[in-house]
C-alpha positions as a printed NumPy array, in Angstrom:
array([[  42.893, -245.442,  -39.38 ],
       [  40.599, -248.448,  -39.934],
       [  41.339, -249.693,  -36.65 ],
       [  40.59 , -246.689,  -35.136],
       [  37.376, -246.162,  -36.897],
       [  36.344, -250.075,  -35.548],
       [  37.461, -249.211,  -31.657],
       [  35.148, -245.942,  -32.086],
       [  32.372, -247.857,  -33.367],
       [  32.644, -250.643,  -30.86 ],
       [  32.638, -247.893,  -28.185],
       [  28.947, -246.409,  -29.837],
       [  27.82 , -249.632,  -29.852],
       [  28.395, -250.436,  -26.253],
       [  27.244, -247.127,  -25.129],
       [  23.948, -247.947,  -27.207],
       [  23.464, -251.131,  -25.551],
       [  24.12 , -249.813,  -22.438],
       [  22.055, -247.067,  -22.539],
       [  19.225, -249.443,  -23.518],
       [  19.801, -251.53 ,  -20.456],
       [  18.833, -248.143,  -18.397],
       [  15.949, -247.617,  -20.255],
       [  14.573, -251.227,  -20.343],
       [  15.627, -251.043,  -16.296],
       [  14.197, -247.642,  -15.257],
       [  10.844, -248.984,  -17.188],
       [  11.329, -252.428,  -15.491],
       [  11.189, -250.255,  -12.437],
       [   7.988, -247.725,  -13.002],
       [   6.505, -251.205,  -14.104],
       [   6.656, -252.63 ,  -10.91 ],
       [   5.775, -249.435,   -8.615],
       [   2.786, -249.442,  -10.653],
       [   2.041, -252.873,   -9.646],
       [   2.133, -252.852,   -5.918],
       [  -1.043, -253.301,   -3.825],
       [  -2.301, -250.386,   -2.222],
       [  -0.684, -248.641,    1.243],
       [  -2.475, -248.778,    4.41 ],
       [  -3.983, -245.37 ,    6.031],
       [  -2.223, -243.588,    8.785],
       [  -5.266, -241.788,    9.346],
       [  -8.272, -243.751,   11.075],
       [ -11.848, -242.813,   10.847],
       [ -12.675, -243.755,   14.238],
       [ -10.87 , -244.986,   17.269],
       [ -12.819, -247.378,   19.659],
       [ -10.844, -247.42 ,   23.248],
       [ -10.703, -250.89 ,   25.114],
       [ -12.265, -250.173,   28.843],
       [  -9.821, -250.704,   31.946],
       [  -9.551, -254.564,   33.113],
       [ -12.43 , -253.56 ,   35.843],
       [ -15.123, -252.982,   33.811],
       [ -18.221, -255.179,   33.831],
       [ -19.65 , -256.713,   30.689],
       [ -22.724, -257.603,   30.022],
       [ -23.282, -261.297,   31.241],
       [ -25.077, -262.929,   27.991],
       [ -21.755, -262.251,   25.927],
       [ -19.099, -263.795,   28.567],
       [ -17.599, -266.484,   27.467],
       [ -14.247, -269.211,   29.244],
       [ -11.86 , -270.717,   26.633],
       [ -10.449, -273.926,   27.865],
       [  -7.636, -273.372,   26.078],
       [  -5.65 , -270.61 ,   24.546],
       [  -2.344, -270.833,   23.102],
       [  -1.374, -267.068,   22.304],
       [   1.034, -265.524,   20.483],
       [   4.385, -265.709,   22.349],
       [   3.895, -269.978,   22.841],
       [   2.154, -269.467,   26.099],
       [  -0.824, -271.43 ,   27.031],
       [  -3.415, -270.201,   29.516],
       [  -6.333, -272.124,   30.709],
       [  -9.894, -270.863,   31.501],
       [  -9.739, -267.109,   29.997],
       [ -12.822, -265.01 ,   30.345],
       [ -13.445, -263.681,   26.68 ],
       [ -15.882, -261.599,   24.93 ],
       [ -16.582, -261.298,   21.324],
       [ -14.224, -258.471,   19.868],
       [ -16.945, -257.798,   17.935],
       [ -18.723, -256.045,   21.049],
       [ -16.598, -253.222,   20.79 ],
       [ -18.19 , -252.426,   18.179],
       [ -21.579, -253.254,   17.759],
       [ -22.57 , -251.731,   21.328],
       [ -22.284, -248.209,   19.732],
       [ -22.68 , -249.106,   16.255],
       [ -24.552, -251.322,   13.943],
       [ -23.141, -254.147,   12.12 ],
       [ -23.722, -253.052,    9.177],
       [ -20.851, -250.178,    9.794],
       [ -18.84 , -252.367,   10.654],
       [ -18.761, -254.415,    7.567],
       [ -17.681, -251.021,    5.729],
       [ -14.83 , -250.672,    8.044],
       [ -11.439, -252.744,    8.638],
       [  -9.438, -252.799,   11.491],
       [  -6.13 , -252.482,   13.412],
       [  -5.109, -252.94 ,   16.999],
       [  -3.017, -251.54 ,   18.921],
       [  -0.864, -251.981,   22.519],
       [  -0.148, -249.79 ,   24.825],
       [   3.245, -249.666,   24.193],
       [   2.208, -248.75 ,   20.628],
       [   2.341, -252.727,   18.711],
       [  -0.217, -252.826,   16.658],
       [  -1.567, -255.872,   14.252],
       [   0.277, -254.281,   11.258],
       [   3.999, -255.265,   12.467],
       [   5.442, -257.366,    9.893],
       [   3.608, -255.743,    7.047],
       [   0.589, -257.408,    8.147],
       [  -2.678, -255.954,    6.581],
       [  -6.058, -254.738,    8.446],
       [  -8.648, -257.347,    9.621],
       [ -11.597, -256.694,    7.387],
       [ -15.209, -257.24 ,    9.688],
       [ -15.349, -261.269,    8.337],
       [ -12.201, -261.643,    9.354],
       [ -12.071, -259.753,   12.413],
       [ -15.517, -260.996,   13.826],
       [ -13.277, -264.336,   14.635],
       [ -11.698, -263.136,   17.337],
       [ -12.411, -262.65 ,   20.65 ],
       [ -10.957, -260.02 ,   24.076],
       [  -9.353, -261.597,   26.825],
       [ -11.067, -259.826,   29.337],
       [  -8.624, -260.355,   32.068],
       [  -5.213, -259.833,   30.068],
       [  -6.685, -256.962,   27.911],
       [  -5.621, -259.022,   24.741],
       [  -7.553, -259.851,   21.555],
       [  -7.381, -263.249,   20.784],
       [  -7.921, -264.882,   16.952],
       [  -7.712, -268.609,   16.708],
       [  -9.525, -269.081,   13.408],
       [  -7.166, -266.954,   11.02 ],
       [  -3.861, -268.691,    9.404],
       [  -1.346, -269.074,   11.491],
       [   0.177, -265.871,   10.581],
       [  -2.377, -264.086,   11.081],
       [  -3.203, -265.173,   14.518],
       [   0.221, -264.07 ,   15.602],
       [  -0.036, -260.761,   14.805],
       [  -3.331, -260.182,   15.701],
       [  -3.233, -261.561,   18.905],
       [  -1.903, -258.212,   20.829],
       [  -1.421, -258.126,   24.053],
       [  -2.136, -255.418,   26.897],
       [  -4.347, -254.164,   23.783],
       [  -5.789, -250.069,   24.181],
       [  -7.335, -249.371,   21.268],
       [  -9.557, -250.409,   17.844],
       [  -8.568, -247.947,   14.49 ],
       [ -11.414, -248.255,   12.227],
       [ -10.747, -247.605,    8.435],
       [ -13.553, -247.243,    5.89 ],
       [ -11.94 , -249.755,    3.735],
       [ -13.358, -251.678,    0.513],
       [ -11.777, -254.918,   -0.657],
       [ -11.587, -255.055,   -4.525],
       [ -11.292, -259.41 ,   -5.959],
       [  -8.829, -259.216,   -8.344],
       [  -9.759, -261.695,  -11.839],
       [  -7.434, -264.613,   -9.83 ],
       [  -9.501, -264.374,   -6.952],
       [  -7.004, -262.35 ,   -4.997],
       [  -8.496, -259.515,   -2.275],
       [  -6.87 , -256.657,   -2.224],
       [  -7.563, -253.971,    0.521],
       [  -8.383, -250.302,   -0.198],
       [  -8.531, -247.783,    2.847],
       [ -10.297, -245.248,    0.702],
       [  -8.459, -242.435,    2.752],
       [  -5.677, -243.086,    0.488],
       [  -7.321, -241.856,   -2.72 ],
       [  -7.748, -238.73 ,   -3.698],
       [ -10.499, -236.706,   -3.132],
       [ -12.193, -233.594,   -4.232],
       [ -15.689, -231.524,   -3.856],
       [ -18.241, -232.737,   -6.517],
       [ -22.159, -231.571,   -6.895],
       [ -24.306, -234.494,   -6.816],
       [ -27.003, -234.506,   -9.77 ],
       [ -28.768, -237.216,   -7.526],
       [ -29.141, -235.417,   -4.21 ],
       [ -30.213, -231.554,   -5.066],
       [ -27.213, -230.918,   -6.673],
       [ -25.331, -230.706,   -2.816],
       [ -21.557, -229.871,   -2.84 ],
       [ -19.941, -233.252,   -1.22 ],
       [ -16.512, -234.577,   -1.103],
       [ -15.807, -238.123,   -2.868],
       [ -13.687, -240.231,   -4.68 ],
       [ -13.867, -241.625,   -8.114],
       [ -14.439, -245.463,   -7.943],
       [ -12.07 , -246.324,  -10.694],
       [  -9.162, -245.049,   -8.564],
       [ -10.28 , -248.19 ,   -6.954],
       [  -9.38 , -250.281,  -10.351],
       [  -5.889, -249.959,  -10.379],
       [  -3.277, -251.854,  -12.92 ],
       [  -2.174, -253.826,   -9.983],
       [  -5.962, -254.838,  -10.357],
       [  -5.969, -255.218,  -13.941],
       [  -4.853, -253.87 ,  -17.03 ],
       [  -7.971, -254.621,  -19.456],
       [ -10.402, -252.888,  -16.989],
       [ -12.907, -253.073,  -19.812],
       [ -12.936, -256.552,  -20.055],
       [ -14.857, -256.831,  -17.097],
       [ -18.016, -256.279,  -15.45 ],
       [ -17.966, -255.083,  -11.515],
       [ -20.192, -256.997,   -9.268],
       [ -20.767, -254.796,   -6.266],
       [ -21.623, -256.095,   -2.38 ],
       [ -23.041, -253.677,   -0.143],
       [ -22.784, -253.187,    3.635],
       [ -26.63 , -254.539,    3.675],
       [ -25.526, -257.673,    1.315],
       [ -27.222, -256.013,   -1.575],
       [ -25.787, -256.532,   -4.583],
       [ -25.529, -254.64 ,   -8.375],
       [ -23.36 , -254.707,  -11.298],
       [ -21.837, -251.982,  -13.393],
       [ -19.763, -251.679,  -16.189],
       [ -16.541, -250.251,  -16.712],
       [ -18.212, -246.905,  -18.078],
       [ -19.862, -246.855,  -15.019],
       [ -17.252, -246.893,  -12.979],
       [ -15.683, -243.997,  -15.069],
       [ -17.948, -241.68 ,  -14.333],
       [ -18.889, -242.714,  -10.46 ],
       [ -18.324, -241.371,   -7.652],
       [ -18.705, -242.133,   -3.623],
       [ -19.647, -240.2  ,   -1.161],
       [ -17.508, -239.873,    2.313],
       [ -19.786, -240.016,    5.427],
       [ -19.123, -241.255,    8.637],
       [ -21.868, -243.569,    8.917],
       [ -23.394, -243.904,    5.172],
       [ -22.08 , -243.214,    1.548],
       [ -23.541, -243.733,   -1.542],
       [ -22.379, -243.82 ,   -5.266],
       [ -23.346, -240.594,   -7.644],
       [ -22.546, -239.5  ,  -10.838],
       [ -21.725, -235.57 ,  -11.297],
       [ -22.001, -235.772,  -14.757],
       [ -25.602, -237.315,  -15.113],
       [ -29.189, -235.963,  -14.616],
       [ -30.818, -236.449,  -11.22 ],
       [ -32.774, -239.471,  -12.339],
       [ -30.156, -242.337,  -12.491],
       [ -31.605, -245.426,  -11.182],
       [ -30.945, -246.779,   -7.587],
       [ -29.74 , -250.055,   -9.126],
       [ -26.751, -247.543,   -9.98 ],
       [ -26.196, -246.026,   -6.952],
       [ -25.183, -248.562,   -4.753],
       [ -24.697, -247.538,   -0.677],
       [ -21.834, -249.047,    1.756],
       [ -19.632, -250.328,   -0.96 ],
       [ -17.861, -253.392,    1.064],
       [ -16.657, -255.296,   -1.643],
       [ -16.131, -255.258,   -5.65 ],
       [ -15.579, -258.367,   -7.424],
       [ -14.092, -258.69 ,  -11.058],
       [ -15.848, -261.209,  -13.618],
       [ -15.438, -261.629,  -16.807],
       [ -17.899, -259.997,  -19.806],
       [ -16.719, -263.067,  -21.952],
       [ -16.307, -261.022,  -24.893],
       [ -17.362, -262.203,  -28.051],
       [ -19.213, -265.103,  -26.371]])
């Protein structure tokens, strides 16, 4: 009977411990979905089309590189080039463009995400250039990773993403496409109480950011290189606008008369620093 009574217990206590194991596992798990960086949009805000190989650019932004070692270990010699940037800043100003990141894509559908490679933001992607001739873009100043997948050949097309790249407290960036979040219809105090769809800028703060979100302050770069800082309360409470062109931060829950300094435009970047509590 003892012995019976001990095999009994020794099976509770095994199914105990390994019912513990799931738990501490299945946690382990929601742990680290919480934790990954954000996904990449499927859905661009604007799609810039490369022109046919007999189009004429303007002759003050042609360019010849000596040398050009692309992507597949070929070398060519002499390549007529424009800035990539072009593409864009013929239709649109520069200061879009900095709100925006970008992929390319082939005509056979590559694009400059194969390999789980992210979205050139405008620093990076103002590096490149277009071979004119072989309807390829061309990056020689990214890591060497980066240059091979962004150097796509027989390229067709620029997707544009209004993105914002959040600096996480190790220095980190981490890119949001903002069409990711969620959004909703909010009346904006600060512009005659208009009906607008946004998204709230903590959804930008994830855990994968940080988990002691009020331990820092928010130092915020705008599309003009402005610059303002809010607090974690602020950030609770904020929303941004969604226009093609311009957005601005507002606060639905606040009178009409919340200073500019608060309402920054053309969020391009958000950097973490520390409040140095108790300092």
């Amino acid at each position: 009977m003892r012995n019976r009574f001990l095999k009994i217990s020794t099976l509770a206590f095994l199914f105990l411990v390994f019912a513990a194991t799931l738990m501490l596992v299945a946690c382990s798990e929601k742990e680290e979905k919480i934790l990954e960086p954000p996904p990449l949009s499927d859905t661009p805000d604007r799609v810039t089309s490369f022109p046919p190989q007999t189009h004429e650019y303007p002759e003050e932004i042609m360019k010849t590189l000596p040398t050009v070692y692309f992507s597949n270990n070929s070398t060519y010699h002499d390549e007529l080039a424009v800035p990539i940037t072009y593409f864009i800043t013929k239709d649109y100003s520069e200061n879009n463009g900095r709100r925006h990141s970008f992929q390319i894509v082939s005509y056979d559908n590559t694009t400059s995400r194969r390999e789980g490679n992210k979205d050139l933001t405008y620093s990076e992607f103002q590096k490149g250039d277009f071979l004119t001739d072989r309807g390829a873009s061309y990056f020689h100043e990214l890591s060497t990773r980066q240059i091979y997948l962004n150097n796509v050949n027989r390229a067709i097309e620029i997707r544009w993403y209004r993105s914002i790249v959040v600096v996480r407290p190790n220095g980190d960036e981490v890119l949001f496409q903002v069409n990711i979040l969620n959004h909703s219809t909010q009346t904006n105090p600060q512009d005659n109480n208009n009906r607008i769809n946004a998204f709230k800028l903590q959804d930008l703060i994830t855990d994968y950011i940080t988990k002691t979100k009020e331990n820092y302050e928010y130092h915020i770069y705008s599309a003009d290189n402005s610059t303002t800082v809010l607090q974690w309360h602020d950030l609770q409470t904020a929303y941004n606008t969604r226009g093609a062109d311009d957005d601005r931060v507002f606060y639905p829950t606040k009178s009409n008369d919340v200073p500019e300094a608060l309402r920054p435009r053309n969020i391009t970047k958000i950097v973490l620093a520390s409040r140095n509590i108790g300092t």
